[in-house]
N, CA and C atoms of all chains as a GROMACS GRO file, in nm:
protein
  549
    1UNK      N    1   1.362  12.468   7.636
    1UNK     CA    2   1.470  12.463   7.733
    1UNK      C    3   1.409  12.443   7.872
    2UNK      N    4   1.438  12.368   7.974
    2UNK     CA    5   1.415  12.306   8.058
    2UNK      C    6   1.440  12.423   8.169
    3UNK      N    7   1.354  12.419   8.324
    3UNK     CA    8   1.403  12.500   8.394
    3UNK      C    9   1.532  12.544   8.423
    4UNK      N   10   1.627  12.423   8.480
    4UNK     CA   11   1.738  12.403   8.515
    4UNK      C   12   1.835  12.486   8.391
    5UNK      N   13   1.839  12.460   8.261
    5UNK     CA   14   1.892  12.518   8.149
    5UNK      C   15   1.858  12.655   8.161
    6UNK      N   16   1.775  12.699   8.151
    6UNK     CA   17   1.742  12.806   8.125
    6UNK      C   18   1.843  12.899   8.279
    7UNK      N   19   1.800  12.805   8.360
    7UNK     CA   20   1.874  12.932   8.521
    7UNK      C   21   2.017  12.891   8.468
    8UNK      N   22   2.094  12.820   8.421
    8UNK     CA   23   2.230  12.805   8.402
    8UNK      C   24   2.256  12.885   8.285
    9UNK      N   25   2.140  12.880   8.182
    9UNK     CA   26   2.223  13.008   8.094
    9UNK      C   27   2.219  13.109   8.110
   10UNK      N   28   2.123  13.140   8.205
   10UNK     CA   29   2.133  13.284   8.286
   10UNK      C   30   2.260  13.322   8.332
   11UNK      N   31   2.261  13.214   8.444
   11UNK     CA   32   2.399  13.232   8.532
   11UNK      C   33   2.554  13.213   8.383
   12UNK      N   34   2.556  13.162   8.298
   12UNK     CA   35   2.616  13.181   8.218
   12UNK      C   36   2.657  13.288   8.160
   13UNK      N   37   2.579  13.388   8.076
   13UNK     CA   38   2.557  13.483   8.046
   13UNK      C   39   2.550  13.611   8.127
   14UNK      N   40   2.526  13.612   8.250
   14UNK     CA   41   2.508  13.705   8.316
   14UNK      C   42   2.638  13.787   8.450
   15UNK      N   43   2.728  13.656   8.396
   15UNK     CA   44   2.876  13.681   8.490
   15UNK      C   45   2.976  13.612   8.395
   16UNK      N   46   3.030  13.723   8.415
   16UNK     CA   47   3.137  13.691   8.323
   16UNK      C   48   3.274  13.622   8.318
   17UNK      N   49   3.282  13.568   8.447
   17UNK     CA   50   3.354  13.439   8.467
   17UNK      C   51   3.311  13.342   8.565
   18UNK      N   52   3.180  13.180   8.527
   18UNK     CA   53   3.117  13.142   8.633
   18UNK      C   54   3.209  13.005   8.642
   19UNK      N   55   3.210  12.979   8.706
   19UNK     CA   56   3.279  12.830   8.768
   19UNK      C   57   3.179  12.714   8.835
   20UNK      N   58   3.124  12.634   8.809
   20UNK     CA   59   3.023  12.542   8.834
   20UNK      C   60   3.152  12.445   8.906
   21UNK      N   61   3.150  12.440   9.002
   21UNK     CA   62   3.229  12.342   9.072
   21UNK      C   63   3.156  12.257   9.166
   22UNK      N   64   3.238  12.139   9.274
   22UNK     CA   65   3.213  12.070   9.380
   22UNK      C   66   3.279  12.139   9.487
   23UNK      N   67   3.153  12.224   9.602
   23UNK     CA   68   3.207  12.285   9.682
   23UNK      C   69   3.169  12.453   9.700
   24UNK      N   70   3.246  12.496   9.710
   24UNK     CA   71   3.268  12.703   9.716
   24UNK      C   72   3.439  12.712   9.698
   25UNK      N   73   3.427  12.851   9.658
   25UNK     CA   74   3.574  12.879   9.638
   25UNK      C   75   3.652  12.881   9.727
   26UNK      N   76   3.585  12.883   9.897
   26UNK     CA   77   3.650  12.882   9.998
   26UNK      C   78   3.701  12.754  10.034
   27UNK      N   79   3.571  12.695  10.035
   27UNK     CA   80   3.618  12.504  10.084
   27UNK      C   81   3.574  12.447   9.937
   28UNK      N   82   3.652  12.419   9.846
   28UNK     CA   83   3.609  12.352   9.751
   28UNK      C   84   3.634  12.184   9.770
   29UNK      N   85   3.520  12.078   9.768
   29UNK     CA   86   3.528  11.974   9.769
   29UNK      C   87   3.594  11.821   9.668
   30UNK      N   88   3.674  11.889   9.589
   30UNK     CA   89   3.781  11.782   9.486
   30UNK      C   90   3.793  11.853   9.420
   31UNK      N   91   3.951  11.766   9.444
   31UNK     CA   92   4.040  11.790   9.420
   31UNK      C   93   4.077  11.887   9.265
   32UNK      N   94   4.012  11.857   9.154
   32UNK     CA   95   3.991  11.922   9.059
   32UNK      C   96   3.912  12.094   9.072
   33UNK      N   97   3.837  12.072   9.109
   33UNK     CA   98   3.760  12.179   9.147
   33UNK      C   99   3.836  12.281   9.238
   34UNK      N  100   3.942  12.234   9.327
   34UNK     CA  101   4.025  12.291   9.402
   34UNK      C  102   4.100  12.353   9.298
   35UNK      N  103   4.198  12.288   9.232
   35UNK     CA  104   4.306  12.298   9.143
   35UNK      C  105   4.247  12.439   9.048
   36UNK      N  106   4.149  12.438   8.971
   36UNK     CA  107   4.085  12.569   8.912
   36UNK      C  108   4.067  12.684   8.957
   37UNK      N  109   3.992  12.653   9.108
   37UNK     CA  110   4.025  12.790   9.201
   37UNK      C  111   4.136  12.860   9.221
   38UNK      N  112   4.214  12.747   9.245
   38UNK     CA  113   4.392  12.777   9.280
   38UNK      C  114   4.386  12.917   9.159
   39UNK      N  115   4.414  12.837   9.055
   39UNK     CA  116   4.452  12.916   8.934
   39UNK      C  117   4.377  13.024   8.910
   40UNK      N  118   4.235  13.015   8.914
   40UNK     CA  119   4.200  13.210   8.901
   40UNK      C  120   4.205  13.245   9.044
   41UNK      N  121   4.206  13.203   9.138
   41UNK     CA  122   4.271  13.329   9.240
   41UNK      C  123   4.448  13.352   9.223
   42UNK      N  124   4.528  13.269   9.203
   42UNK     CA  125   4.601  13.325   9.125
   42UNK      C  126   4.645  13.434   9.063
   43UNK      N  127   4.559  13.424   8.980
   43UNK     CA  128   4.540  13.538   8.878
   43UNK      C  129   4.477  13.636   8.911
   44UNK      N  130   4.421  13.610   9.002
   44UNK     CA  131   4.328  13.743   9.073
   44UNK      C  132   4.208  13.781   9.000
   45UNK      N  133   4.131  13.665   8.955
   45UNK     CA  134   4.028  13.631   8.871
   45UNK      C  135   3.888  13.687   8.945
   46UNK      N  136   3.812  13.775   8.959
   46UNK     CA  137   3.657  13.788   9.011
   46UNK      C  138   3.594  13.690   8.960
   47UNK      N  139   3.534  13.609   9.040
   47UNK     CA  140   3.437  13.463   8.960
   47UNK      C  141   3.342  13.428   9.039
   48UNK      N  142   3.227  13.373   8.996
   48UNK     CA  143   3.103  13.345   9.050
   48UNK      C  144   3.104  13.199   9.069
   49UNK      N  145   3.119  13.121   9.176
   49UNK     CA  146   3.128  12.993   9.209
   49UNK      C  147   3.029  12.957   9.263
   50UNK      N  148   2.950  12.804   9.176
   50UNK     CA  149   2.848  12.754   9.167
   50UNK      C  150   2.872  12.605   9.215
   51UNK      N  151   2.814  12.604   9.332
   51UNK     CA  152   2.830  12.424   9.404
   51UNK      C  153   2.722  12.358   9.316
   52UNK      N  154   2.781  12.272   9.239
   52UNK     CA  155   2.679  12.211   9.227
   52UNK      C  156   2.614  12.054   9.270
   53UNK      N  157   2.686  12.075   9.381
   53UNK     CA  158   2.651  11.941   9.518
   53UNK      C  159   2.517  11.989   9.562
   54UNK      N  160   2.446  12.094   9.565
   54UNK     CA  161   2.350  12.170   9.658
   54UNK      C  162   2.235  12.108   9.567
   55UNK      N  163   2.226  12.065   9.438
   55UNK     CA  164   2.164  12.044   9.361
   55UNK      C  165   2.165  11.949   9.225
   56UNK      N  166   2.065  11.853   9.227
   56UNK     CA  167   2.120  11.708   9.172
   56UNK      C  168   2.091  11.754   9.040
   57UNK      N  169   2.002  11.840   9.033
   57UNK     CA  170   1.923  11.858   8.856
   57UNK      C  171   2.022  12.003   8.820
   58UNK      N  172   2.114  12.024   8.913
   58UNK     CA  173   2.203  12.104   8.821
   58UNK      C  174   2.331  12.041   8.769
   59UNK      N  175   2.354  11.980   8.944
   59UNK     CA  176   2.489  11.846   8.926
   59UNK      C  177   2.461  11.792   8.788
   60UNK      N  178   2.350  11.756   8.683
   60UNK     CA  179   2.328  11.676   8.577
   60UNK      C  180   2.325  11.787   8.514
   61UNK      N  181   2.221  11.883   8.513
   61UNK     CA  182   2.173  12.011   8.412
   61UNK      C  183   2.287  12.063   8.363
   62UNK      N  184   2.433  12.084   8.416
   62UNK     CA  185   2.539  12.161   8.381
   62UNK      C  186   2.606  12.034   8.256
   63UNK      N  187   2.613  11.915   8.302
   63UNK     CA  188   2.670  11.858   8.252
   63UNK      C  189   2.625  11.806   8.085
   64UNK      N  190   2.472  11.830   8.104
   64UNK     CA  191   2.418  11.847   7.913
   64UNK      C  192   2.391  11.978   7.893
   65UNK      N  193   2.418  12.069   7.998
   65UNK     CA  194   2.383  12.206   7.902
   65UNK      C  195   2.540  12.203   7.800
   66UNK      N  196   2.659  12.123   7.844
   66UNK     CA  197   2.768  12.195   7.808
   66UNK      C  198   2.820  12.045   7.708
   67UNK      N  199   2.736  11.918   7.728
   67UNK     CA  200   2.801  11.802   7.680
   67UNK      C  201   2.952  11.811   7.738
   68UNK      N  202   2.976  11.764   7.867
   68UNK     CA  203   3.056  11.743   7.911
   68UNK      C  204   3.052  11.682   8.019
   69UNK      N  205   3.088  11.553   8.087
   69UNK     CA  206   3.066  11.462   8.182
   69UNK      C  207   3.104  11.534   8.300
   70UNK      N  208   3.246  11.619   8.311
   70UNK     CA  209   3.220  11.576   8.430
   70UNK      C  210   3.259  11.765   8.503
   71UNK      N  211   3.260  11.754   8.656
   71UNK     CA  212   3.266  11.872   8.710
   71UNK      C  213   3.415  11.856   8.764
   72UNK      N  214   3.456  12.019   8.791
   72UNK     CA  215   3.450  12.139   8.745
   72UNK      C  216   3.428  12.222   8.591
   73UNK      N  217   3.324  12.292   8.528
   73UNK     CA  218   3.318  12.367   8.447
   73UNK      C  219   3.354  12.518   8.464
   74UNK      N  220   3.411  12.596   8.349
   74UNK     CA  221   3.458  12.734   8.375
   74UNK      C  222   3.408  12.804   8.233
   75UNK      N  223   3.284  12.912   8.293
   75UNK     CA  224   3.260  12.968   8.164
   75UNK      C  225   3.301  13.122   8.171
   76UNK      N  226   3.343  13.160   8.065
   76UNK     CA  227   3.423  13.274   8.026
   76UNK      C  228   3.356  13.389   7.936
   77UNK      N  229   3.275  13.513   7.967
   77UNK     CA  230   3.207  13.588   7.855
   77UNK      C  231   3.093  13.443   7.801
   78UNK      N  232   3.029  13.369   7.862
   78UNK     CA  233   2.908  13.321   7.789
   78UNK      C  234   2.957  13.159   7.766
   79UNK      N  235   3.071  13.193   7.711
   79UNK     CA  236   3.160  13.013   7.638
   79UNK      C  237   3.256  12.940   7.778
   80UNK      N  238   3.186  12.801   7.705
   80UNK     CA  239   3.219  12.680   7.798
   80UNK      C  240   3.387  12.708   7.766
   81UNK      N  241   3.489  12.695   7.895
   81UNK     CA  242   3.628  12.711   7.848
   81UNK      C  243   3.742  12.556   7.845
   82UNK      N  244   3.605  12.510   7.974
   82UNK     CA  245   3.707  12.420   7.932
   82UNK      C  246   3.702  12.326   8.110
   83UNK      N  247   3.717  12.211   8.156
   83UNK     CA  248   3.754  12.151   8.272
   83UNK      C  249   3.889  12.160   8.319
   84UNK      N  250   3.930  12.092   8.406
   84UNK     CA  251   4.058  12.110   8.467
   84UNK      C  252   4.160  12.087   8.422
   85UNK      N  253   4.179  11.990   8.316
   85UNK     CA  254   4.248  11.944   8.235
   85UNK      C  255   4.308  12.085   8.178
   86UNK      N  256   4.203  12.112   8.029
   86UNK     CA  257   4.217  12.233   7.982
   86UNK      C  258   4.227  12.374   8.051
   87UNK      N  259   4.180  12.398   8.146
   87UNK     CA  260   4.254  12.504   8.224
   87UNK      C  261   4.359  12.488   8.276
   88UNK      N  262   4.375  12.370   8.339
   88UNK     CA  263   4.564  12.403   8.356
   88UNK      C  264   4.645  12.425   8.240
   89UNK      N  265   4.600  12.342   8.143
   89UNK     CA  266   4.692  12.325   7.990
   89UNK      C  267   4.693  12.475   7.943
   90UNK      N  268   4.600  12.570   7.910
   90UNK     CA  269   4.632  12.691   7.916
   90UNK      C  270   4.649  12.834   7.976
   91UNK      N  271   4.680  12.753   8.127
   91UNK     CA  272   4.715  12.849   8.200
   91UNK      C  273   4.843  12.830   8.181
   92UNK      N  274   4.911  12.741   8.155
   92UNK     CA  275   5.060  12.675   8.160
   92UNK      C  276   5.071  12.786   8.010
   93UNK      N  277   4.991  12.747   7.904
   93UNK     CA  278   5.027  12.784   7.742
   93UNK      C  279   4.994  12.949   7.797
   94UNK      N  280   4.934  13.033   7.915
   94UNK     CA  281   4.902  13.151   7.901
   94UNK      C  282   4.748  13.206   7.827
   95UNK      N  283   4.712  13.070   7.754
   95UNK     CA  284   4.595  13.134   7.710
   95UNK      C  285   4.515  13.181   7.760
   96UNK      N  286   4.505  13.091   7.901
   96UNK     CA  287   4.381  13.167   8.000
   96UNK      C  288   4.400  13.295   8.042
   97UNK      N  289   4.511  13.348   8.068
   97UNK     CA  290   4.547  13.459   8.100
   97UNK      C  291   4.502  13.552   7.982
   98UNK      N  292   4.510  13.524   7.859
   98UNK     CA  293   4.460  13.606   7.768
   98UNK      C  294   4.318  13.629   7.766
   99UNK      N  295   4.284  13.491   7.736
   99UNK     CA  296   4.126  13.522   7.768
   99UNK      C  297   4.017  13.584   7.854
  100UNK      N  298   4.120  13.592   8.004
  100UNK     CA  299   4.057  13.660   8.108
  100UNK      C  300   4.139  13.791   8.099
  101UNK      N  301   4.188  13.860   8.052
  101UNK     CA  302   4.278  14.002   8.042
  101UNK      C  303   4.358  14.021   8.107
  102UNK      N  304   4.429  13.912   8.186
  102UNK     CA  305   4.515  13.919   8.262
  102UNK      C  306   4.688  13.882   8.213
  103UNK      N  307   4.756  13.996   8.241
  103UNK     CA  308   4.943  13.990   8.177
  103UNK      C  309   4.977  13.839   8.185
  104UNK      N  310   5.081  13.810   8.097
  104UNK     CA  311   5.133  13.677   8.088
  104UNK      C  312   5.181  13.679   8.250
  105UNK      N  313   5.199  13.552   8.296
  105UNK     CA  314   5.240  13.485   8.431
  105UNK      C  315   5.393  13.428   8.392
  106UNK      N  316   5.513  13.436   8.467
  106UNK     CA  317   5.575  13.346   8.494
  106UNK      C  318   5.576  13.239   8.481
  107UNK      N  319   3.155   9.996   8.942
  107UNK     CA  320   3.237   9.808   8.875
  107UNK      C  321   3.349   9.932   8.804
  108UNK      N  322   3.475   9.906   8.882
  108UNK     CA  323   3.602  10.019   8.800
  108UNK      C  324   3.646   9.947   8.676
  109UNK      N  325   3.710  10.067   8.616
  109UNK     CA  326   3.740   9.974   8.498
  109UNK      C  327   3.892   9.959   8.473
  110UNK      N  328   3.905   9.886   8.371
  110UNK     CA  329   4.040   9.892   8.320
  110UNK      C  330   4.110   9.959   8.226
  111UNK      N  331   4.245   9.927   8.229
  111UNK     CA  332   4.310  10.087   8.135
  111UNK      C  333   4.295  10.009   7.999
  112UNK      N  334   4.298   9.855   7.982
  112UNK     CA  335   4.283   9.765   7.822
  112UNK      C  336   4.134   9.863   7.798
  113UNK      N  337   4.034   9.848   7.845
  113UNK     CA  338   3.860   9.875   7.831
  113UNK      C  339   3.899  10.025   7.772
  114UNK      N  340   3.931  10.122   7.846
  114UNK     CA  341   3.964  10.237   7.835
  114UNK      C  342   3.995  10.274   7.666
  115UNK      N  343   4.139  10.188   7.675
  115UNK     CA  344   4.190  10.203   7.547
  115UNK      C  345   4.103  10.168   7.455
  116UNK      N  346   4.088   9.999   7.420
  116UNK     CA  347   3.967   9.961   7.316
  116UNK      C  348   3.882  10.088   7.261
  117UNK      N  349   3.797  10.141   7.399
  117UNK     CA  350   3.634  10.171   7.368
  117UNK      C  351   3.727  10.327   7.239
  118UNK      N  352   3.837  10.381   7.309
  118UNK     CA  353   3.872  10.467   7.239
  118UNK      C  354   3.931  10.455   7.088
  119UNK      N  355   3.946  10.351   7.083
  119UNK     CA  356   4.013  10.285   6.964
  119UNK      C  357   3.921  10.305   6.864
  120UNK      N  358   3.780  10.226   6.894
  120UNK     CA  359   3.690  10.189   6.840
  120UNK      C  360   3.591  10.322   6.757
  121UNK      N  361   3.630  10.430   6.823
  121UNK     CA  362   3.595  10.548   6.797
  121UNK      C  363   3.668  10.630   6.721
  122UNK      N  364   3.828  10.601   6.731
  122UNK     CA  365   3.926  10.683   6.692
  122UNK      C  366   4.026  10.552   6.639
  123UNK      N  367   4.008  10.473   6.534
  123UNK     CA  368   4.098  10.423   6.468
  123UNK      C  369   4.233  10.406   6.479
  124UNK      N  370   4.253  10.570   6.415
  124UNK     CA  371   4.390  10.571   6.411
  124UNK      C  372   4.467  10.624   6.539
  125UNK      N  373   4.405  10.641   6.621
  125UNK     CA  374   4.447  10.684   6.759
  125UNK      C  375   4.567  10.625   6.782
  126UNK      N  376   4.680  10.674   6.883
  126UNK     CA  377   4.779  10.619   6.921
  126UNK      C  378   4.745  10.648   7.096
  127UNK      N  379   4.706  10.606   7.158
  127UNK     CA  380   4.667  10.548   7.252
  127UNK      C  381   4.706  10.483   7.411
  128UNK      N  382   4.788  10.599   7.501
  128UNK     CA  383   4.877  10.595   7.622
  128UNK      C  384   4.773  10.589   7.761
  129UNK      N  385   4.747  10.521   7.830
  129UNK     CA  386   4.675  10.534   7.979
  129UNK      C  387   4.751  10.476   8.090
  130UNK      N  388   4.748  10.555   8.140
  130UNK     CA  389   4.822  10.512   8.286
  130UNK      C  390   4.733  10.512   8.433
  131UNK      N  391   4.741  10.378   8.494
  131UNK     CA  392   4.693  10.425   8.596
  131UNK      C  393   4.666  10.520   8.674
  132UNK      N  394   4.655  10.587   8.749
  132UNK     CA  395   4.680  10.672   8.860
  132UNK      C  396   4.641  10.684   8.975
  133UNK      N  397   4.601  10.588   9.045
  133UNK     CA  398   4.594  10.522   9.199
  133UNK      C  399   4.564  10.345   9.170
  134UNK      N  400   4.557  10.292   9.072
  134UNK     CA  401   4.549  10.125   9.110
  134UNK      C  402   4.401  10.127   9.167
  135UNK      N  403   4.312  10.203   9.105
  135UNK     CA  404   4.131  10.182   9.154
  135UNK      C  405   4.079  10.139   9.065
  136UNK      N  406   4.123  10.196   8.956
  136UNK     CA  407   4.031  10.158   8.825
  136UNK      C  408   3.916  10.294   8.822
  137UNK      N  409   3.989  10.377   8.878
  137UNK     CA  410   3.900  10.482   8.881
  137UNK      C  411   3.972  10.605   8.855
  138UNK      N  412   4.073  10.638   8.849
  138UNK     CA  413   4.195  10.743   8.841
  138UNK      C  414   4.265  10.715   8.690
  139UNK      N  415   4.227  10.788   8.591
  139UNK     CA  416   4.387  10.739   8.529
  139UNK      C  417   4.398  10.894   8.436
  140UNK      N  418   4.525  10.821   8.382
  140UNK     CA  419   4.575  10.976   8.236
  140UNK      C  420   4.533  10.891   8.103
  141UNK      N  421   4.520  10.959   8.018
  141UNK     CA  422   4.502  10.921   7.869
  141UNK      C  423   4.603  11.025   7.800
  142UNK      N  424   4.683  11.002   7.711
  142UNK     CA  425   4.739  11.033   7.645
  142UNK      C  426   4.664  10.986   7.487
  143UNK      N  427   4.610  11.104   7.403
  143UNK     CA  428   4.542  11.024   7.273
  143UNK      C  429   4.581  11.116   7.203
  144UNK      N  430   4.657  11.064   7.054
  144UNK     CA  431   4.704  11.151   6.945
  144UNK      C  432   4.593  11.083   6.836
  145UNK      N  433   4.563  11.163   6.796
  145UNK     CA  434   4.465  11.118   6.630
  145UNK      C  435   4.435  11.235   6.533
  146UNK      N  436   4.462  11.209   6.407
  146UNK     CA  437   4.453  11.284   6.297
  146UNK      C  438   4.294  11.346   6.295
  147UNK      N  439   4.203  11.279   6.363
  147UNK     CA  440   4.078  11.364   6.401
  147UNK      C  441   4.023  11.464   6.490
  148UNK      N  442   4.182  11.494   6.566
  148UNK     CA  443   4.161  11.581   6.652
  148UNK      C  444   4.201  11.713   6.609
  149UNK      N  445   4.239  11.654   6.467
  149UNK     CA  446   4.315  11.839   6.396
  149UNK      C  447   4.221  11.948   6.343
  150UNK      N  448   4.233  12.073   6.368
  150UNK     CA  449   4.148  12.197   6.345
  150UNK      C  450   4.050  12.201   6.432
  151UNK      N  451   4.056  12.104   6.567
  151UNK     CA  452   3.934  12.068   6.651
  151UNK      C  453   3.979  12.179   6.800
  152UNK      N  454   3.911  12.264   6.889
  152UNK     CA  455   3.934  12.295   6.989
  152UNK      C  456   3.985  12.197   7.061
  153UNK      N  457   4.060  12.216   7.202
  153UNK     CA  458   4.029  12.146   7.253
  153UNK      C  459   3.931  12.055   7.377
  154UNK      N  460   3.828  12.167   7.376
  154UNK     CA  461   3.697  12.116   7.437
  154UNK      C  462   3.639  12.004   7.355
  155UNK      N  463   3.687  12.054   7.216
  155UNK     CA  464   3.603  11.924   7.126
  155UNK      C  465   3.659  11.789   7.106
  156UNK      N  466   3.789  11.814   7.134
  156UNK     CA  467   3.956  11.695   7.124
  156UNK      C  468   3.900  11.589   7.231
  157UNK      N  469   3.820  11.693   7.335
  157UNK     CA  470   3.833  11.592   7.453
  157UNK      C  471   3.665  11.511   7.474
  158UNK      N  472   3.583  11.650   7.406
  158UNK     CA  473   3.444  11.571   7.412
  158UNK      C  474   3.461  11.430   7.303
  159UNK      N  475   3.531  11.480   7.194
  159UNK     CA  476   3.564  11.315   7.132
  159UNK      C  477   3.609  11.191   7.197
  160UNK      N  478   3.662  11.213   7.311
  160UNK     CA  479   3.709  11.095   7.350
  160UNK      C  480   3.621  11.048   7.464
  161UNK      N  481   3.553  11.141   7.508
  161UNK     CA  482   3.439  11.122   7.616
  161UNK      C  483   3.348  11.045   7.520
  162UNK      N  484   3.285  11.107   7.464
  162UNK     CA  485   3.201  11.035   7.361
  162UNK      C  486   3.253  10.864   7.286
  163UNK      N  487   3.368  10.882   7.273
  163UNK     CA  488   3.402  10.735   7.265
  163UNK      C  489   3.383  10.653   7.367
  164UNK      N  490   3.394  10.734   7.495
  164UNK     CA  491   3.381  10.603   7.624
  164UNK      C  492   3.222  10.571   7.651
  165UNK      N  493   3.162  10.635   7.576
  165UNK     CA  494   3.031  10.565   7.554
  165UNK      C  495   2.894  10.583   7.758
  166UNK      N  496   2.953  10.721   7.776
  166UNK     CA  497   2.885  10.734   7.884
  166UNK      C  498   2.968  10.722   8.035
  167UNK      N  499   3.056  10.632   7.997
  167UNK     CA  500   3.127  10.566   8.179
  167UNK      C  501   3.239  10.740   8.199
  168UNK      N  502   3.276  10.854   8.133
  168UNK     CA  503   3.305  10.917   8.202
  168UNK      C  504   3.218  10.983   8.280
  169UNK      N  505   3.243  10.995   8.374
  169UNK     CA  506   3.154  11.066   8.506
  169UNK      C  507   3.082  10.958   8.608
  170UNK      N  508   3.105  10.813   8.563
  170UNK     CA  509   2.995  10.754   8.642
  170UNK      C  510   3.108  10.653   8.644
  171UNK      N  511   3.162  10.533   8.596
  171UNK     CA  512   3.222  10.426   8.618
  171UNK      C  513   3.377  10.542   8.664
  172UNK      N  514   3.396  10.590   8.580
  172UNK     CA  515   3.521  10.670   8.539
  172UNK      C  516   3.520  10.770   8.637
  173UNK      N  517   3.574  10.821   8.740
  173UNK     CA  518   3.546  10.944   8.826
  173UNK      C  519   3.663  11.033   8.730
  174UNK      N  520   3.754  11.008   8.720
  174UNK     CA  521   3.872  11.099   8.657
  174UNK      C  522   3.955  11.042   8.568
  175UNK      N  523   3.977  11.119   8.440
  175UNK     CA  524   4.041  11.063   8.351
  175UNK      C  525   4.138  11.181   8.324
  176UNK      N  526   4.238  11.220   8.359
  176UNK     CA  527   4.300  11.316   8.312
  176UNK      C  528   4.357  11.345   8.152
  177UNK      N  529   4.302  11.428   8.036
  177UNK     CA  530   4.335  11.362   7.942
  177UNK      C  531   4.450  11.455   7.849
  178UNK      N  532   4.567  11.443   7.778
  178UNK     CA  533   4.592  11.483   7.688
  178UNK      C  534   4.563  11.428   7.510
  179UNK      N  535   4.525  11.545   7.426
  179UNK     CA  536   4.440  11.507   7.327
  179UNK      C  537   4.597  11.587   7.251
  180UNK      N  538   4.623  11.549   7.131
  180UNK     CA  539   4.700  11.630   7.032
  180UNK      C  540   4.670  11.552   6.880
  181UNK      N  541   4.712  11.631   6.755
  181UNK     CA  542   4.750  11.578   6.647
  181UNK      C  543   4.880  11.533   6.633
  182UNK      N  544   4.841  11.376   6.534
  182UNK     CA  545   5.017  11.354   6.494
  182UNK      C  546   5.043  11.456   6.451
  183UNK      N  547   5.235  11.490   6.445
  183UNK     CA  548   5.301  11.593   6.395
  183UNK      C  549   5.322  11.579   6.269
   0.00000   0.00000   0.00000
């Protein structure tokens, strides 16, 4: 396992809800990456947000640690959950809310 | 070099047969669009995996030709 892998499965494993986005949770830089934040602050989600603009061999490293092209990623207890797509789709279905322990939403 | 929603469809075709197969623009760049893809190979599949299938059909251009593909993945009913 490669440097870069190895510090991402750290950061994987070691917080239990990490968000590899474009940006910070404060100023997040696209639009996607925005849209995810939205939703776990929302929810009132504690999450560890990872720019990965700051860094080109993570900007890539995230994207084969997880076989998935593109950014925002959201990992949950260790497991890849899913991009923006799939997090809205089950925040809408509630699943995310389950998965993070948080009561069904409106 | 953006692409088109015909290219789009094909490369997915070519991967997924029986796919039934919806893309819509979504800004006129060739860089924005939705996919709508139903296929009998997406059944018992997560859907992280529904969607890495169709990434994997585009043969690399998501993330680089492709900036955003918004996608819905389901089984026929």
């Amino acid at each position: 396992m490669s440097e870069i892998q190895a510090w991402i499965d750290n950061e994987v494993k070691s917080n239990e809800v990490v968000l590899f986005m474009k940006g910070t949770p404060t100023f997040p830089q696209c639009g996607f990456s925005g849209q995810v934040v939205q939703i776990l602050d929302y929810l009132d989600v504690p999450y560890k947000g990872i720019n990965v603009l700051e860094n080109d061999d993570l900007r890539q490293g995230i994207k084969d640690y997880s076989n998935w092209p593109t950014i925002p990623q959201l990992y949950v207890k260790g497991e890849f959950v899913g991009g923006c797509d799939i997090i809205r789709e089950m925040f809408q279905s509630q699943e995310l809310q389950e998965i993070l322990g948080k009561p069904a939403t409106a | 070099m953006p692409m088109e929603a015909s290219e789009i469809e094909t490369l997915i075709r070519q991967s997924l047969p029986d796919a039934k197969v919806i893309i819509r623009d979504l800004a006129g760049d060739g860089d924005h669009f939705a996919a709508e893809v139903v296929s009998e190979s997406f059944r018992g599949k997560s859907r992280v995996q529904q969607h890495q299938l169709v990434y994997e059909a585009l043969k690399g251009n998501m993330g680089g030709e492709l900036h955003a593909l918004a996608l819905q993945t389901s089984v026929p009913d």
